[in-house]
Every structure is written in C-alpha cells, then in structure tokens.
C-alpha positions in Angstrom: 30.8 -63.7 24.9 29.9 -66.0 21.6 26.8 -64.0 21.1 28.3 -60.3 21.7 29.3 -59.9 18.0 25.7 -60.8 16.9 24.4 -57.5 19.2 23.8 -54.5 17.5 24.7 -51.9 20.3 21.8 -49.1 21.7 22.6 -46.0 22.8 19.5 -46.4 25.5 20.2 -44.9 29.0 19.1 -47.2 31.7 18.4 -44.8 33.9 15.3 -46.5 34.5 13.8 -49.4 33.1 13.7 -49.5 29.4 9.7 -49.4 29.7 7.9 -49.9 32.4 5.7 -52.9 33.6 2.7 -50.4 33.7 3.7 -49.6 30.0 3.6 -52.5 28.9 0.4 -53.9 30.4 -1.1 -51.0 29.1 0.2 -51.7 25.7 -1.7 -54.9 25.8 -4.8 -54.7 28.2 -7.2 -53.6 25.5 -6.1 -54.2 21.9 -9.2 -56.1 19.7 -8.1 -58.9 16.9 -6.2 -62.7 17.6 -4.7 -63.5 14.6 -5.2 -67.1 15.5 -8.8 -67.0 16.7 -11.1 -69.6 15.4 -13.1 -66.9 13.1 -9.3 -65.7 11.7 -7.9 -69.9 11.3 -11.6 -70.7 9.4 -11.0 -67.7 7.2 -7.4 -69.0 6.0 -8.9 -72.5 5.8 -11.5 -70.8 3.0 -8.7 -69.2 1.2 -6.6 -72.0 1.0 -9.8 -74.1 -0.5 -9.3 -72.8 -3.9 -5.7 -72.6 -4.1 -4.4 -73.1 -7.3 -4.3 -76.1 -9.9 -1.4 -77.0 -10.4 0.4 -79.9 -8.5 2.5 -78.0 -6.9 0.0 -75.8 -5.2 -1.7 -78.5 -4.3 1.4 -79.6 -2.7 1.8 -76.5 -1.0 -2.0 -75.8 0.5 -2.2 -79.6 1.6 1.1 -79.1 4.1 -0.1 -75.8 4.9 -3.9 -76.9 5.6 -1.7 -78.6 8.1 -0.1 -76.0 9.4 -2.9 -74.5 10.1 -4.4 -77.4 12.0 -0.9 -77.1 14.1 -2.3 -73.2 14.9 -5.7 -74.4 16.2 -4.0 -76.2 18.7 -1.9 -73.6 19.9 1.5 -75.8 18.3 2.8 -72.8 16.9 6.4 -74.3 16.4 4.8 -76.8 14.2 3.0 -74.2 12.4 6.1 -72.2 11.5 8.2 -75.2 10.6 5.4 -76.1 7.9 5.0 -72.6 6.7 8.9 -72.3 6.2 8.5 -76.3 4.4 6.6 -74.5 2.1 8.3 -70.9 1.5 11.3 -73.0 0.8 10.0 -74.2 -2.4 8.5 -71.8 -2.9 9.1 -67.6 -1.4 6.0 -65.9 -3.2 3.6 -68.3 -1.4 1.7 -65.3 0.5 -0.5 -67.7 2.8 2.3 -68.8 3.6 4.1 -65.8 4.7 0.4 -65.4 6.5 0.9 -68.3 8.6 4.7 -67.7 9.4 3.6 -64.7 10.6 0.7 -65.6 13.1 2.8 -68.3 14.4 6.0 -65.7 14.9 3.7 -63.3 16.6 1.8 -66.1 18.8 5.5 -67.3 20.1 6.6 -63.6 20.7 9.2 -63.3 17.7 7.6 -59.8 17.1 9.8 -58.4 14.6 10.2 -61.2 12.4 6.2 -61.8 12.5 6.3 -57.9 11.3 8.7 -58.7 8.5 6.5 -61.7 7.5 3.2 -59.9 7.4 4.6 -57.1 5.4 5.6 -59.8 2.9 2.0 -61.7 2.7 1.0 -58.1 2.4 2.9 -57.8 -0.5 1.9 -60.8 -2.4 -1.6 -60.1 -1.4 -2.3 -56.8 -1.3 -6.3 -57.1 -1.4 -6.6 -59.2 1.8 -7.6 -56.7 4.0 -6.7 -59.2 7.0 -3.3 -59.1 6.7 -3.6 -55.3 6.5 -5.3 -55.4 9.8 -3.2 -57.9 11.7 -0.2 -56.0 10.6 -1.8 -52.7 11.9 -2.4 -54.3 15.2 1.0 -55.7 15.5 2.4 -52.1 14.5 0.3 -51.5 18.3 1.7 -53.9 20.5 5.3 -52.9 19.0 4.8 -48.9 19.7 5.2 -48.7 15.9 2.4 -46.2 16.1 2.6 -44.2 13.2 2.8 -47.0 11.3 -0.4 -48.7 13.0 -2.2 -45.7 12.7 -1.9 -45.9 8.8 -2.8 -49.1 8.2 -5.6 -49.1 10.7 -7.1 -46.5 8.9 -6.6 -47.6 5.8 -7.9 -51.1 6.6 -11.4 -49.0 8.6 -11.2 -47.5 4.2 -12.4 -50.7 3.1 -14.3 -52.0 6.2 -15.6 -48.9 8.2 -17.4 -49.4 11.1 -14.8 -52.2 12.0 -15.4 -53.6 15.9 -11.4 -54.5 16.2 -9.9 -52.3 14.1 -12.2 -48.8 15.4 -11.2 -50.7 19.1 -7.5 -50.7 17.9 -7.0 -47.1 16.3 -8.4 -45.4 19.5 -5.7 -47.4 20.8 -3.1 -45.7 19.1 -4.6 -42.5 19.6 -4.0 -43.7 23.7 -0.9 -44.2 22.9 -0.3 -41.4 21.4 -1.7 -39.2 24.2 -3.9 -38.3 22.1 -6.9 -38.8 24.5 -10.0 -36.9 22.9 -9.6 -38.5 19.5 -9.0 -41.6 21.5 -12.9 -41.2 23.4 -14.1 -39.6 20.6 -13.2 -42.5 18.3 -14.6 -45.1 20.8 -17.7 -43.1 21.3 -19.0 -42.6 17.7 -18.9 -46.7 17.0 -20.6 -47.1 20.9 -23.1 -45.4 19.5 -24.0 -48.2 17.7 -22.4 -50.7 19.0 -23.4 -50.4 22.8 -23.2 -54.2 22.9 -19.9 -54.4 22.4 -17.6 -55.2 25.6 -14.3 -54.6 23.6 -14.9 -50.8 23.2 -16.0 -50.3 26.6 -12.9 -51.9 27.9 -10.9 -50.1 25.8 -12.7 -46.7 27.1 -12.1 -47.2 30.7 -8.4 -47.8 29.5 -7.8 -44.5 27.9 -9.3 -43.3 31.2 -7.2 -45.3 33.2 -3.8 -44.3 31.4 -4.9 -40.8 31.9 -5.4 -41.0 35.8 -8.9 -41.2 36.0 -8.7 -44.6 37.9 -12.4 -44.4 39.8 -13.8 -43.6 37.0 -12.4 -46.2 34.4 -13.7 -49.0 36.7 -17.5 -48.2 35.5 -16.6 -49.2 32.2 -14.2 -52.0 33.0 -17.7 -52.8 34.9 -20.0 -52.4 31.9 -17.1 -54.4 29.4 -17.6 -57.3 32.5 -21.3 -57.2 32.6 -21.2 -58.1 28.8 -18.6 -60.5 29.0 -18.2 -61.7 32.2 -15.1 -63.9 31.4 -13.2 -61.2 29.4 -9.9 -61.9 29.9 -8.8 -57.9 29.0 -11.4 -56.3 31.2 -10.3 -58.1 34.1 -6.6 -57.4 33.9 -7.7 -53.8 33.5 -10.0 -53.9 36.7 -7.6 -55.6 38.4 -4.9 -53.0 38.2 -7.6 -50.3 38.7 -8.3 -52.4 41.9 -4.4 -51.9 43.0 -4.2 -48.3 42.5 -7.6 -47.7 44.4 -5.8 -49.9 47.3 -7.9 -52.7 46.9 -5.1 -55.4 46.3 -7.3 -59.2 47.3 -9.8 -57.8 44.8 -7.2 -57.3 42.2 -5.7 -60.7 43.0 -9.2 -61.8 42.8 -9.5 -60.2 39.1 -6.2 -61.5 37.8 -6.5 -64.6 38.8 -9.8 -65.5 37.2 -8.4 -63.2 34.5 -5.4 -65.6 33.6 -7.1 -69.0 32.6 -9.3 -67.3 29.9 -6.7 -64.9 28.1 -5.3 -65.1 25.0 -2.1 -67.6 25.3 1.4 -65.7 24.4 2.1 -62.3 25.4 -1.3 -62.0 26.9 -1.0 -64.9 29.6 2.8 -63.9 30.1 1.9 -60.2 31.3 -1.0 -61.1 33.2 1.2 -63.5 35.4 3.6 -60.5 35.2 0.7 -58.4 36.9 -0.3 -61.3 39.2 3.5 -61.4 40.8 3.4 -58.0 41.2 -0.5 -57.6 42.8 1.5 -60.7 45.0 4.2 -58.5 46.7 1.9 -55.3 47.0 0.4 -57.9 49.7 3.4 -58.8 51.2 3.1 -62.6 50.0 6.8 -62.1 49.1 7.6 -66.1 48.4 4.7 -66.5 46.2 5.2 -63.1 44.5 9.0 -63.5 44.3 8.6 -66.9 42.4 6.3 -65.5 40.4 8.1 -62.9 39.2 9.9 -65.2 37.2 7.8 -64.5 34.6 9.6 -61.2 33.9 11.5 -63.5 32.1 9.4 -64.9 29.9 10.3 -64.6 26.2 7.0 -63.6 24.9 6.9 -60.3 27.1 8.6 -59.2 23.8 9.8 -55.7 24.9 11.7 -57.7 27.9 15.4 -58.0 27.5 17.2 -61.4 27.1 20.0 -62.5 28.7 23.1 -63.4 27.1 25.8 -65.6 28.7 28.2 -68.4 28.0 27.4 -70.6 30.5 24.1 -72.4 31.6 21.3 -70.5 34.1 21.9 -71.7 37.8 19.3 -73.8 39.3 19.0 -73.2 43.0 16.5 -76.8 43.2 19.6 -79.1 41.9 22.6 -77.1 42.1 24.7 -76.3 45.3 26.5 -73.0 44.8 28.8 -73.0 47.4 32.7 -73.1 45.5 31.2 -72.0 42.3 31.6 -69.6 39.9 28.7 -67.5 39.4 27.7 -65.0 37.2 25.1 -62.3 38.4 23.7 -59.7 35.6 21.9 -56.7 36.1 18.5 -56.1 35.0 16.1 -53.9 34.1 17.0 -50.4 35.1 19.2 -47.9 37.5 16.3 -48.0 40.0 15.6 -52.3 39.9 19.7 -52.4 40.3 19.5 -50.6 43.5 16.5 -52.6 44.5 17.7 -56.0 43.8 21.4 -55.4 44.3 20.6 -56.1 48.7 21.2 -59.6 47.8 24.7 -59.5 46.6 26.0 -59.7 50.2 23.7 -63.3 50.5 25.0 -64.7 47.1 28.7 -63.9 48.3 27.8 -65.6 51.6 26.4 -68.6 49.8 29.3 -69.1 47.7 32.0 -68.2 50.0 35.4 -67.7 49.6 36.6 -71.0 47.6 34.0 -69.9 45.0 33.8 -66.5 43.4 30.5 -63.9 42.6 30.9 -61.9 39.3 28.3 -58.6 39.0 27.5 -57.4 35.8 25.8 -54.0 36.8 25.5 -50.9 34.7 28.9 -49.2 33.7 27.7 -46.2 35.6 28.2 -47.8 39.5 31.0 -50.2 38.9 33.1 -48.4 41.1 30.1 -48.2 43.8 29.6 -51.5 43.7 32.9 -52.7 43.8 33.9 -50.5 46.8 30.5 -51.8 48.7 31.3 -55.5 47.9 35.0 -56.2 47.6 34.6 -60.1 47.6 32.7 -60.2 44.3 34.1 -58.5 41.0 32.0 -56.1 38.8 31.7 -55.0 35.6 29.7 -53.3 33.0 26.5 -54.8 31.7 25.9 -53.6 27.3 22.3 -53.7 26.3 21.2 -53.8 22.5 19.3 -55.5 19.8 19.9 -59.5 19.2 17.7 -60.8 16.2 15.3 -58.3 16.7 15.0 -58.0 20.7 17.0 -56.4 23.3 19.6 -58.4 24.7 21.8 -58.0 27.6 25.3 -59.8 28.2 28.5 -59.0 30.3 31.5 -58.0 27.1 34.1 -57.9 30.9 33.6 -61.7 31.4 35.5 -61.9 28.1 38.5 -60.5 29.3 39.0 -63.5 32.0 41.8 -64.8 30.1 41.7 -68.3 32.1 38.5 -70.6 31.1 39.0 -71.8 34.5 38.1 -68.7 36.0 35.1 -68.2 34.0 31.3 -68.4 35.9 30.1 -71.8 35.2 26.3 -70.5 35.7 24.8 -67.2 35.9 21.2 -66.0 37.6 19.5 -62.5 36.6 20.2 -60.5 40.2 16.2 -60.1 40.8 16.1 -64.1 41.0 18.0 -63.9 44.2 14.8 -61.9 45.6 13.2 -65.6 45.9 16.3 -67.2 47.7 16.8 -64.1 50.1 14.0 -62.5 50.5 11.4 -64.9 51.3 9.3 -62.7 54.7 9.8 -59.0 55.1 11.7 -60.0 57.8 14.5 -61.5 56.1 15.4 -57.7 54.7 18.4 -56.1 56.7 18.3 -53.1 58.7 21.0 -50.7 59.5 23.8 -49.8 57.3 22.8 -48.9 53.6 24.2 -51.4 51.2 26.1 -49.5 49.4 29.0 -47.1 50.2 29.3 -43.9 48.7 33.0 -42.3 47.8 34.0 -40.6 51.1 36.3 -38.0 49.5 33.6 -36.8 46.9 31.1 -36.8 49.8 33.6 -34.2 51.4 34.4 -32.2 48.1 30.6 -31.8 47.9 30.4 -31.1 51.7 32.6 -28.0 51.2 30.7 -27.1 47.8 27.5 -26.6 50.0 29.0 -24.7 52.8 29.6 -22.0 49.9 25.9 -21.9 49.1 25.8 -20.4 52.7 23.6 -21.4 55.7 20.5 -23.0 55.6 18.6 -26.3 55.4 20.5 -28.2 51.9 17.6 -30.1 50.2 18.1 -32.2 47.2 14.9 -32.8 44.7 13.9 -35.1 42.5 10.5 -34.9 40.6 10.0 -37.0 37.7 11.3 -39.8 35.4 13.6 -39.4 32.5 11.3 -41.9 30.8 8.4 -40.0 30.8 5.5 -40.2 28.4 2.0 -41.9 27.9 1.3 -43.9 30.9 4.1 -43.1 32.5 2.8 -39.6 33.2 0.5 -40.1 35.5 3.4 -41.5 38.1 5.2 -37.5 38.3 4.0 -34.3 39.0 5.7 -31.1 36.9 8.2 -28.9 39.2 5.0 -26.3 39.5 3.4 -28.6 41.6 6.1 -28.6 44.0 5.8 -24.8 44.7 5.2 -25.9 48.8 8.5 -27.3 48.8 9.9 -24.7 47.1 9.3 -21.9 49.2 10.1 -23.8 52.5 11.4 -21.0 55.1 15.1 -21.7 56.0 15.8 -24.2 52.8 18.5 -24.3 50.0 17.1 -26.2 47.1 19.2 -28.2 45.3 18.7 -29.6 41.8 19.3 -33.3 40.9 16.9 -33.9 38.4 18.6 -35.0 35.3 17.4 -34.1 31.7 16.5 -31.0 30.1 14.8 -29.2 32.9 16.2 -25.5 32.1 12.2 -24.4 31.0 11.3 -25.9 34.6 14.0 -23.9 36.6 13.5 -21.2 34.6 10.1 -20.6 35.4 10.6 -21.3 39.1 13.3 -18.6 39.0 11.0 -16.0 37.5 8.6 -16.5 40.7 11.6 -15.9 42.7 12.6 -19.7 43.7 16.4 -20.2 43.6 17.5 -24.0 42.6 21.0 -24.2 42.2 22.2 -26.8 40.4 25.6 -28.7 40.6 28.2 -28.3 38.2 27.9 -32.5 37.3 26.3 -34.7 34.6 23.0 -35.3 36.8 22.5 -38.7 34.4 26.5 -40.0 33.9 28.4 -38.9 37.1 26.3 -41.0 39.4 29.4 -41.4 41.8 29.3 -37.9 42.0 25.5 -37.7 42.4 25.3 -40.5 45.2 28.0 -38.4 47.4 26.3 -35.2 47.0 23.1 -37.1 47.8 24.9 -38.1 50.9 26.6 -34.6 51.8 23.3 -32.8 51.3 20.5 -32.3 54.2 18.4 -33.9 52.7 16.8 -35.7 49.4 13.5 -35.4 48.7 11.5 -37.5 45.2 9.7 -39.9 43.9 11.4 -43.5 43.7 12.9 -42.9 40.7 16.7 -43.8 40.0 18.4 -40.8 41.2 16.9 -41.0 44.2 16.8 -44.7 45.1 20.7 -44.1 44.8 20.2 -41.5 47.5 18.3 -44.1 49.9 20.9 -47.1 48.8 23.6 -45.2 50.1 22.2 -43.8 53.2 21.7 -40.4 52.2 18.6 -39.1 54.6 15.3 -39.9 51.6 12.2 -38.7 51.3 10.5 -40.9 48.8 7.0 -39.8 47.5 5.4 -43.3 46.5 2.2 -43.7 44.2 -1.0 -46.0 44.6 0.1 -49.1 42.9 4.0 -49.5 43.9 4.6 -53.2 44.8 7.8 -52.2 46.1 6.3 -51.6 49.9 5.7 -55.3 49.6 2.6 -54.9 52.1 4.1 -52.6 54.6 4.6 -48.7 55.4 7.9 -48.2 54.2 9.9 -49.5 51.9 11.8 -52.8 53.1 14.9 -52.1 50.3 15.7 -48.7 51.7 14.4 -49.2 55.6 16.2 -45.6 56.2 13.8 -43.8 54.1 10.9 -42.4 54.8 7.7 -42.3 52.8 5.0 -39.8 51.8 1.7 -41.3 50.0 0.1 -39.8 47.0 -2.8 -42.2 47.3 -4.2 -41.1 43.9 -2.4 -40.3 40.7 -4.0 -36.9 41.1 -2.9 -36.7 45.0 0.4 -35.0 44.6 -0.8 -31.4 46.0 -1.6 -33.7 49.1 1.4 -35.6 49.5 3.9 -32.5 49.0 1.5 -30.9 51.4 2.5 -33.1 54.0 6.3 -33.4 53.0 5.9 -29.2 53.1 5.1 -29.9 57.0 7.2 -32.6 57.7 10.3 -30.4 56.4 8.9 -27.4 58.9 9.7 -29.3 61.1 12.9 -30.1 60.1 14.4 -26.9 60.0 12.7 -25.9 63.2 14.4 -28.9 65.1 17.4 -28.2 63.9 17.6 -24.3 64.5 
C-alpha cells in the first residue's frame, strides 16, 4: 500500500488488544487540567498582552491573539494553522509552540502536541503552565515516568496544586502504585474537602483496584459537589456496569456526555456508552455506536490504512464488489467479529470477491473456514506518531483490476449482521480447526494416560494496572486443580514457569505441550479441540477454543458487554459460562466450575 513505507514496524503481539477499552477509560476518567479551558485561554491572552515591541512581534501576537480566539471556540484547525503562520516566520516564538500544542492535543495528534510543548518549554522555561500541561499529557500517553517528573517538579513551584496533586496520584494509579496514590489524594483533601476532582479521582484508584462498591461513595461525594461533572459520571457509570446495574450506567453516561470536555474525552465516553449499549442487548443501537472505536481522537486506537475509499453500506451496493475487510483490535475481537465473514461473502457473492486481512497467526484457519474469500496478514506499527494498521498482501495483487475498491474494519459488519441476538447463528463453530493436527494431538494425550484431559487458561498476556483486576493468579485455581479423575493441561502462554512451579511443589501436575502457546495457534486451536475440555477466562487462547468448537468453559467478569444482554455468549453459543459477579468473585466462580467438572467426570465414568 502507498502508506506501508511511511510505517515504522512494532514488534507488539496481538494477542489481545493492544490496550484495552477499560484501560483506556481509566487513563482518562479522572485526570485534572484542560489546556484550553477559559481560565488557561485568559492566561495566554495576558501573556500575549505585553509581547514585545518590535513590529514584528506585533505581527506575530496580533495573528496569534487570533488563534487563540479560534481555541475558545473549539476551531482547533484554525488555531494550528495560525500558530504554524506564525512559527514559519518565526521557530523561537514559544507562545506559539504553546498554542500548536493545545490545538494538537485538543484534535488528538498526541505526540506531535508532546513535541510542541517540549519546545514552548524550551523557550520558556519559567512558565510553569507549560510544565504542567506537558506533565499531564505525559498521563494520558502512559509516559509516566516522565509525567511523574514534571508533575512534581511543577507541585516545586506551586505546591498544594488542585490539578496537578489530582494528576500525580494519577500516575501513582497508574503505576500500581496505590498507597502513594490515596495517600497523595488524602493529604490535599485534607484541606481541600471541597474539591470534587480529588474525590473523583479517589474512588478511581479504588475502582482500578477492584474495590467497585466502595469507589461509588466517592464518585457520590465528587457528584454531590459537582453535580454535572462530566468525569465523575463516566466513572459511576462504569461502576454501575460492574455492579450489574446497566440502565443506571446508561443513565450516567448519557447525561455524562453533553458536559465533558470535547476531544478524547467525548470520544471515550461514547466509546463507554456503545459498550453500556450491548451489555443491554440494544445490539443496533450499540453496534452503531460502536463506531466510535474509530474515532481519531481515542489516540491509543489504531488507524486504518488502505488504498482505496471506506465502504458505505447507506449508498453503496456491495454485491460484485471488491471488498477489503481488515482485522482489528486483537486475537480475541478477531474471533469475535470474524462470525460475519460468512454474511459479507454472501452479500457480495460470487461475481464479486471478499479479501481478510487477519493477523498472520490464523491465515491458514481462516482460509480453510472460508474458502470463498482470500486472507492475508494484517502489520501493525507507528504512522506519524500513532499506530496504524494496513494489509502489505493486497500489494502483491499484481492486477489493479483485482484490487478491493473499498474496505470496512471487520467489527463494522457487527451493525449490518448483527442487528437482534437472534440474528447470531447456532450450530457449527465458525471456524474449522486442522483435522490432522487435531489427531496428532489426540494421540499425544492418549500418552498422558487415562483420565479427564482439561485445558486451562487463566489470565491475559497483557496484564498490568487495570487490567489486573479481570484474572485471578494460578493459586486461585487450586479447586480446579486437584479435581479427582483430571489431567491438567497447560495453555497459558507467557512466562508462567514460577506459576507451574509452585503448583508442582504442592503436588499438582500441569503438563504442558511441547508448542509455542503464543505463535503456533494452529497447533493450539487443534489441541483445544482434541482435549476434554478447555476451561478460562475469555481471553484469546481460549475464544479460539470456543471459535472452533472445542467444548469451553469461559469464566466471564461483571462488566463484559460481550453477553450482549443474555446468559451466554451469542459469538460462541457452544460455550458455556461461569460468573465471577465481582472482580473479587473468582474463589466463587471456580467454586462452581470445581462442581460442574465433578460432574463431568462422574458422567462420563
């Protein structure tokens, strides 16, 4: 593709998305400062009052006065287009650089709004502003070190700081470091009980740690305060989803949306109100909704690369076309979102032709389960500062006839196909494993001798901050473990050797396969399929499992949208599901998996 030589190529596994929607709301949900509020615009304004004497800096603070009247009305392109007027005539013009950067960050071009705040830093070095809105950029990127330096240095000069105290705790969050995080937030409370920001931000750090119940007393509190605050109802409102209250979180994001801050703020908020959407089962509404995990100022989302034009569904007819489908996301929203291939081959039928850009890993799955449509490998890596995603196969077509004239990311096809629960298939998996590895791995077993073969899964392989709170370690799992007639089996990829270790010196035997658990997921999917049983969380690894057919158990937690209202999970209708209901109720849930496999070996003795 045009663009592919412009990418500067990751070595990121996709084993699961690159960070996760709960990440990333939690990046955002409580971070103080807007470096285009009315206190920060009137505060340029001053500066630019006494700008210099000379014509040409008169020049220069007259088009950037206007600039800044561009920001107060949220016309950020205008803003950066007169900013740049003026750092063309002139580079060491560090209001200049301030404004570029505010109106980078408020239209989600992250990383160049970093490199322009760094060089108004530069040229200013006194303006303790700049030093702050850099430090809270450094936040919302995961640049925490970084933020944590400059936050602190900035709290040097003005200690006692509402946003900034609000925005190191923050990092401290982020960092997992939780106690400095309360303690931080509970020295300034002390004396600033009035102030709804830090209370928000408190029942956030509790929230990220688990503590759901409890963080919605100071979500409460924040709300009391502020009863609009746009943060503090976000926050509830996912609260309210984990704690299986889903029309009160509606409720909560709804109202939240209209008063938050416009850019990334607005963008995830409607990215939470999709999701709160399908947990009800209001599939159409959530599904077109979900568009908005799309939008460009969700700036850790990836972007799309392709060398044709996006397909419109409203005004475009796809039958006889040429269509390019890419991949999104991670291993786990592939085997979710991939059920639709089958309707988009249907819908363009046999004069036309479906290309799949999936990752590299299940090419061969892929193309086995849907002969009609030709796949490929998706490449992920950094465009211009953000991750892009575009299809390097579709530039071996050597005819530009046979090139897709339009392309659609696969989870857009959720909102054509998938409109009422209904509308999900049952029977046969959707994809086909590889028969004669499922029978080499049939045979493998046997030699492990007799008894019940159980596969297990048990966390991510992304796993840290928020993250955490969706797994439970292997020691949690000892009920499983020491089920009466079983074999475990090991398909948890990663460094788990401390894990099976210690199971091993309580006498629990895991044997694990002689395969690359993350690469060899052809291999994976048949053992998966030759085994008893597979038992996790609905994590890649084992959503591969329930794609193929394998017999799943899948372990869900409060808040997955993926039920879409119901009991089980429409995507893999074969599996079955065991609640957590908490992110603390794992003991409970593997509890009642610990029965339910009982009774598997029992029957089948």
């Amino acid at each position: 593709m045009s663009e592919a030589t412009a990418l500067d190529h990751d070595a990121q596994s996709s084993y699961g998305p690159q960070r996760s929607n709960q990440a990333l709301q939690s990046a955002m949900a409580s971070h103080g400062g807007d470096a285009a509020s009315p206190a920060a615009i009137s505060r340029l304004s001053k500066a630019l009052a006494g700008s210099g004497t000379s014509k040409t800096d008169r020049k220069a603070a007259e088009v950037l006065k206007t600039a800044i009247a561009a920001v107060r009305v949220s016309d950020f392109e205008t803003g950066a287009r007169r900013a740049m007027r003026v750092l063309q005539a002139d580079s060491r013009n560090g209001s200049a650089w301030h404004v570029l950067a505010i109106c980078q960050e408020k239209t989600g071009a992250l990383p160049q709004a970093l490199t322009s705040y760094e060089a108004a830093l530069k040229l200013m070095p006194d303006n303790s502003a700049i030093t702050h809105d850099l430090g809270r950029l450094a936040l919302l990127m995961g640049l925490l070190d970084i933020a944590e330096m400059l936050l602190q240095k900035f709290l040097a000069i003005e200690p006692g700081h509402v946003e900034a105290t609000n925005n190191l705790a923050c990092v401290y969050r982020d960092q997992e470091r939780y106690d400095d995080a309360v303690e931080t937030l509970r020295s300034l409370l002390e004396i600033e009980p009035g102030s709804a920001l830090l209370w928000n931000t408190l029942g956030a750090v509790l929230s990220d740690q688990g503590r759901t119940r409890e963080s919605l007393i100071f979500f409460n509190e924040a709300l009391r305060l502020a009863p609009g605050m746009a943060n503090a109802l976000h926050n509830r409102a996912n609260a309210r989803q984990v704690l299986d209250d889903k029309e009160g979180a509606l409720q909560d994001i709804e109202a939240a949306l209209p008063a938050a801050t416009a850019g990334y703020e607005q963008a995830m908020m409607a990215m939470t109100r999709s999701m709160v959407l399908l947990a009800l089962g209001r599939l159409k509404e959530g599904f077109d909704a979900y568009e908005a995990r799309l939008h460009p100022l969700i700036a850790k989302n990836t972007q799309f690369v392709a060398d044709c034009p996006r397909w419109d569904p409203a005004t475009q007819d796809i039958a006889g076309k040429r269509l390019l489908v890419m991949g999104e996301q991670g291993i786990a929203d592939e085997m979710v979102f991939g059920g639709t291939l089958q309707d988009i081959i249907d819908a363009v039928g046999p004069e036309g032709q479906v290309y799949v850009a999936v990752d590299p890993r299940l090419i061969d799955m892929y193309q086995r389960s849907f002969p009609a449509a030709l796949f490929g490998g998706h490449r992920t890596g950094q465009l211009k500062g953000r991750l892009a995603r575009f299809a390097p196969f579709i530039g071996d077509i050597a005819s530009p006839d046979a090139k897709p004239g339009v392309w659609t990311p696969m989870a857009s096809l959720m909102a054509l196909y998938r409109t009422d629960v209904s509308a999900f298939p049952i029977g046969q998996p959707y994809l086909i494993p590889d028969p004669a590895r499922v029978a080499h791995w049939q045979v493998e077993l046997e030699k492990l001798g007799p008894g019940f073969k159980v596969g297990l899964h048990w966390k991510s392989s992304l796993l840290k901050g928020v993250r955490t709170r969706y797994f439970s370690g292997l020691e949690t799992w000892q009920p499983v473990l020491t089920a009466p007639g079983c074999i475990m089996v090991n398909l948890q990829c990663g460094d788990v050797d401390d894990e099976l270790a210690e199971a091993k010196e309580k006498g629990i035997s895991i044997w694990t396969p002689p395969i690359d658990l993350r690469e060899d997921l052809e291999d994976l999917a048949a053992l998966s399929n030759a085994l008893d049983l597979v038992i996790g969380p609905p994590i890649a690894g084992a959503v591969i499992a329930a794609a193929t057919g394998a017999r799943t158990w899948l372990i869900y937690p409060p808040d997955d949208w993926r039920l879409l209202g119901q009991d089980h999970y429409p995507f893999f209708p074969g599996a079955r599901v065991f609640a957590t209901r908490s992110f603390d109720g794992w003991p409970q849930a593997l509890s009642a998996v610990r029965q339910a496999l009982d009774e598997e070996v029992a029957a089948k003795a």
